[in-house]
N, C-alpha and C positions, 0 to 999 in steps of 0.2 A: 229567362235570359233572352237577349234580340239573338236572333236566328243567324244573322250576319256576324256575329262574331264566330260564326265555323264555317266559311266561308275561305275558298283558295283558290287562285289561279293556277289550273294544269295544263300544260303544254299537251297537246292531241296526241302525240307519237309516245304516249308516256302508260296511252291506254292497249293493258295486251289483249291479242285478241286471238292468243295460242297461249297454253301454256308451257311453262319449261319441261325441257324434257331432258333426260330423267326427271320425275317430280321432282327430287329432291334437292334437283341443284340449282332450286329460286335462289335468290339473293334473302337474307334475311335481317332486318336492321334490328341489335339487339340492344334495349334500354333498359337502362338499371339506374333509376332514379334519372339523375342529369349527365350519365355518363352513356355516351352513342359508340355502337362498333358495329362497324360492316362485315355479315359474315353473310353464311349461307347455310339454308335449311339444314343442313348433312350436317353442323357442328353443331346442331340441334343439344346429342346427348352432352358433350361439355359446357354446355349454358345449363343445366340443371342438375340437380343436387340428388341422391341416392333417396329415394324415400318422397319423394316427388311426384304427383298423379296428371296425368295429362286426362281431359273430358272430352272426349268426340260427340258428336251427333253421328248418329246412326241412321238418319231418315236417307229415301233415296227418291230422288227428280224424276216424276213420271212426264209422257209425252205430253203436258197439259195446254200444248199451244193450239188452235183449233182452226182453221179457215172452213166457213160454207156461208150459205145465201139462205137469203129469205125472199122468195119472190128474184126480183132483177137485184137486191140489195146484196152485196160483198159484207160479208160478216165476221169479225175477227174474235173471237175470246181467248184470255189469259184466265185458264180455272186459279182462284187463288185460297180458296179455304173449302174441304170440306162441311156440307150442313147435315148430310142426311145420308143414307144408302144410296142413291140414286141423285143425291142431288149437290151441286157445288157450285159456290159461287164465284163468277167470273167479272173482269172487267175484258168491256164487250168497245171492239171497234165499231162503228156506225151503230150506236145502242137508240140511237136518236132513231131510227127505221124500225125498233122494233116496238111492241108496244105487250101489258102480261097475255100469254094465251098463245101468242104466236110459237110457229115451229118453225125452229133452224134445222136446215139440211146440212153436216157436214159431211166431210170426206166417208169412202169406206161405207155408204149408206149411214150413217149414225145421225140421227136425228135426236132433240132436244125440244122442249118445250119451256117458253119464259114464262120465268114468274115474276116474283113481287121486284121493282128497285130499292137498292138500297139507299142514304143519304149519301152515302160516299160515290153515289153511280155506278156502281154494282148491279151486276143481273144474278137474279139464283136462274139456273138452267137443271132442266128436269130430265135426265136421260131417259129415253124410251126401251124397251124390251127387257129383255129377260139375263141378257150376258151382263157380268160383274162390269161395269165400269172402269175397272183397269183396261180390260182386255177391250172395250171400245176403243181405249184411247191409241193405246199399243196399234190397233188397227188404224187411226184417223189422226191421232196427234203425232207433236214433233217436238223437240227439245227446245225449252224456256228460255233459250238465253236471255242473258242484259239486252236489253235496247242498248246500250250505251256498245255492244257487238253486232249484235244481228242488224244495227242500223249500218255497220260498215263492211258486211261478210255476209253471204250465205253458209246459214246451216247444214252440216255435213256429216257423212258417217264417225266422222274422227271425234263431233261432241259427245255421239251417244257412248264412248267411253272418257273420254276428255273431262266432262260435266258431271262424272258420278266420282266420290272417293271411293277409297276402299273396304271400308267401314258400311256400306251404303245396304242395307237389307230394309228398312222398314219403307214401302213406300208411301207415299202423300206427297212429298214437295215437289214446289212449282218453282225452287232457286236451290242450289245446293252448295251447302256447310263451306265454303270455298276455303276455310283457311284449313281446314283438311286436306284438301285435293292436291299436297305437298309431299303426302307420307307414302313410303315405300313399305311394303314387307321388310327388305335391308334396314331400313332406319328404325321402325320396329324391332325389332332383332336387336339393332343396337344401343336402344332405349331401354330394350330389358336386361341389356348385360352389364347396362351404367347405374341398372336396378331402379328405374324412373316405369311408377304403374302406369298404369291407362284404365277409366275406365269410359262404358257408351250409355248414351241416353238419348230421348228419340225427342226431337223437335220438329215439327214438319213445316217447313220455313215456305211462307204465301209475296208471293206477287205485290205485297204491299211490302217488302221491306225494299221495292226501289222506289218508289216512291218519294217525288222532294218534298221536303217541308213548305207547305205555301203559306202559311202562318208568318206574320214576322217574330213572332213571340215562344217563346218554347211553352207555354203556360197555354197555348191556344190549339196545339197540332194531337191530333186524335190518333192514337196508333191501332194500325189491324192489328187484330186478334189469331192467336196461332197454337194448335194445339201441340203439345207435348206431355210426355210421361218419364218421370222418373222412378223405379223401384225400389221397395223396402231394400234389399238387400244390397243395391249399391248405394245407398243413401247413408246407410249404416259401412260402409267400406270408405265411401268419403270423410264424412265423418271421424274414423280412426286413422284415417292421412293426415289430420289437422292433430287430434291427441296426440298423434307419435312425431309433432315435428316439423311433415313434410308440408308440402304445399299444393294447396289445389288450382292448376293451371287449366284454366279453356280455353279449348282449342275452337276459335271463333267465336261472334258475338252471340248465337244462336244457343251453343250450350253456356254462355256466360248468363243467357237471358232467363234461361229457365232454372239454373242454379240459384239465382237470385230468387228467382219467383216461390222455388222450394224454399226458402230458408229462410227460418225466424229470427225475432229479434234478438234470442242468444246466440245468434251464428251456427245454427244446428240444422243442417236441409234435412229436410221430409221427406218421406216419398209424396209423390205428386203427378196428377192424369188430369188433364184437364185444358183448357184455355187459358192463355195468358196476354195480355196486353201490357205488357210492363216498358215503359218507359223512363228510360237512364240519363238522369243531366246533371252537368257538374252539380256538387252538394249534396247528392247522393251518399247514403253510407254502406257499403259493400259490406255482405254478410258472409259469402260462400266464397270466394275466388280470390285466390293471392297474386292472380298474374292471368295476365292473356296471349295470346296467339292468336293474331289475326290481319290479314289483308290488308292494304291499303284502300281507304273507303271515298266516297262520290263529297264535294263540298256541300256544305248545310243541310247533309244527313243525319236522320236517328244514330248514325252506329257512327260518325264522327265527333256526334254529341256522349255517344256513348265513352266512347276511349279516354276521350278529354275529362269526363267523369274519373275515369279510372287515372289518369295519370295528371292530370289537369291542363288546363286547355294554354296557360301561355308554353309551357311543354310540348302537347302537343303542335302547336302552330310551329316551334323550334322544329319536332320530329319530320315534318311535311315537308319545310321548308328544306332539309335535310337533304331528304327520301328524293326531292326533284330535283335539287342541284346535285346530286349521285347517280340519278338515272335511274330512281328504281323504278319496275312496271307497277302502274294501277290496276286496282279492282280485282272482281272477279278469279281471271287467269294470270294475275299479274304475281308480285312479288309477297313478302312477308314480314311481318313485325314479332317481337318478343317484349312486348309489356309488361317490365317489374317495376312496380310501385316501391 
């Protein structure tokens, strides 16, 4: 499909670059087929039905943003996938300065060694010594945000709880499950008294999901690669959500992507550890999720092509065109959608 048919004019004041507070009292646009109603997150539990599973991601945003030098050279990397114990690969500012073999100095003393480039322009970067790479970062990095924020804000104490949900234990990611970062303990609570499950799964979401499409073609655009794991045990509890009924709802595109990735062509997900590159465009036929929960997303993106998939695209262009003439916030920290097919 031409790329420009997910394509939208957004107004600048539309992008938030805080989130609501209390989480829960985003705006929430709730679709059900071709029927729109403006509500907010908090009426969450009466949009669903008794016997109904919400899917979180579980991953949590490490400090993966990096500044040092090499030589007189200013050096910026974004880690965005795990390859190795030691090793991860980044998209690297001024990568043109560096060349493999060289050693970046960043903050906090932490130094790194280049390796091979990738086709995508990628650097693998090789951390030196003997500490866990967490704890290098913790010591020298800073929190991931969108370009589409940190180009109009500085980074502040308020992200490093702002930017993680609640949910957030497994760490690797370099963007965080945003359509999560809505839920309260309170709404929990009252999600299980309206008897709607929950359950979590780890996706560890890379620096490539802001990324535009430069492709004009959707047959042409090459998706990073992002590891995730699903277990037997909740595999087999989703599964019985579907038997008995209910519906299985993701909570963002992250756990919608690797529910898809788990599940076969009888609509049955698997447990599943691994890497996934799955790529969602309308015609697509959905095997694992009845419904989404998720953000409002960047024009002629993966995850705007995704939605339109799920709901279809002259729909969604209705839902957008909506969302802006209503004021609701994009991206990120912005506002919320309820996607039933």
């Amino acid at each position: 499909m031409r790329v420009d048919l997910f394509d939208f004019d957004l107004p600048q004041e539309l992008i938030a670059l805080r989130p609501a507070s209390p989480r829960d009292s985003a705006r929430l646009l709730h679709v059900q087929g071709d029927v729109f109603a403006d509500k907010i997150v908090r009426d969450l539990p009466s949009l669903l039905n008794p016997g109904d599973c919400l899917v979180f991601n579980d991953t949590r945003v490490i400090p993966a943003q990096l500044e040092g030098r090499r030589g007189d050279a200013k050096i910026g990397a974004t880690l965005h996938k795990r390859e190795g114990l030691r090793t991860w690969r980044a998209f690297v500012k001024n990568a043109k300065r560096l060349k493999e073999g060289d050693q970046v100095v960043f903050g906090g003393g932490v130094t790194a060694m280049v390796g091979e480039r990738g086709a995508d322009g990628s650097l693998l970067l090789h951390f030196e010594g003997d500490e866990p790479v967490e704890v290098l970062l913790e010591r020298a990095g800073t929190m991931p945000l969108p370009p589409y924020i940190a180009a109009r804000r500085a980074i502040d104490e308020r992200d490093q709880q702002d930017y993680q949900t609640m949910f957030a234990r497994e760490k690797g990611a370099v963007a965080a499950p945003t359509a999560a970062l809505h839920f309260t303990p309170e709404l929990m609570a009252a999600l299980a008294a309206r008897g709607v499950q929950h359950e979590t799964l780890t996706l560890h979401v890379g620096a490539g999901t802001f990324l535009p499409v430069k492709a004009d073609d959707t047959k042409d655009h090459q998706m990073h690669a992002e590891w995730g794991r699903i277990d037997a045990a909740t595999a087999d509890r989703l599964n019985a959500v579907r038997a008995g009924g209910g519906r299985v709802i993701a909570v963002g595109t992250t756990s919608l992507r690797l529910l898809e990735s788990a599940a076969t062509d009888d609509n049955i997900i698997r447990p599943f550890e691994g890497d996934t590159a799955i790529f969602i465009t309308p015609g697509y036929r959905f095997k694992a999720v009845d419904g989404l929960m998720t953000n409002f997303h960047l024009p002629k993106s993966t995850l705007m092509m995704l939605v339109s998939a799920l709901m279809g695209l002259e729909r969604m262009q209705a839902v957008y065109a909506h969302a802006i003439r209503e004021g609701y916030r994009f991206y990120s920290y912005g506002d919320s959608s309820l996607l039933l097919p």
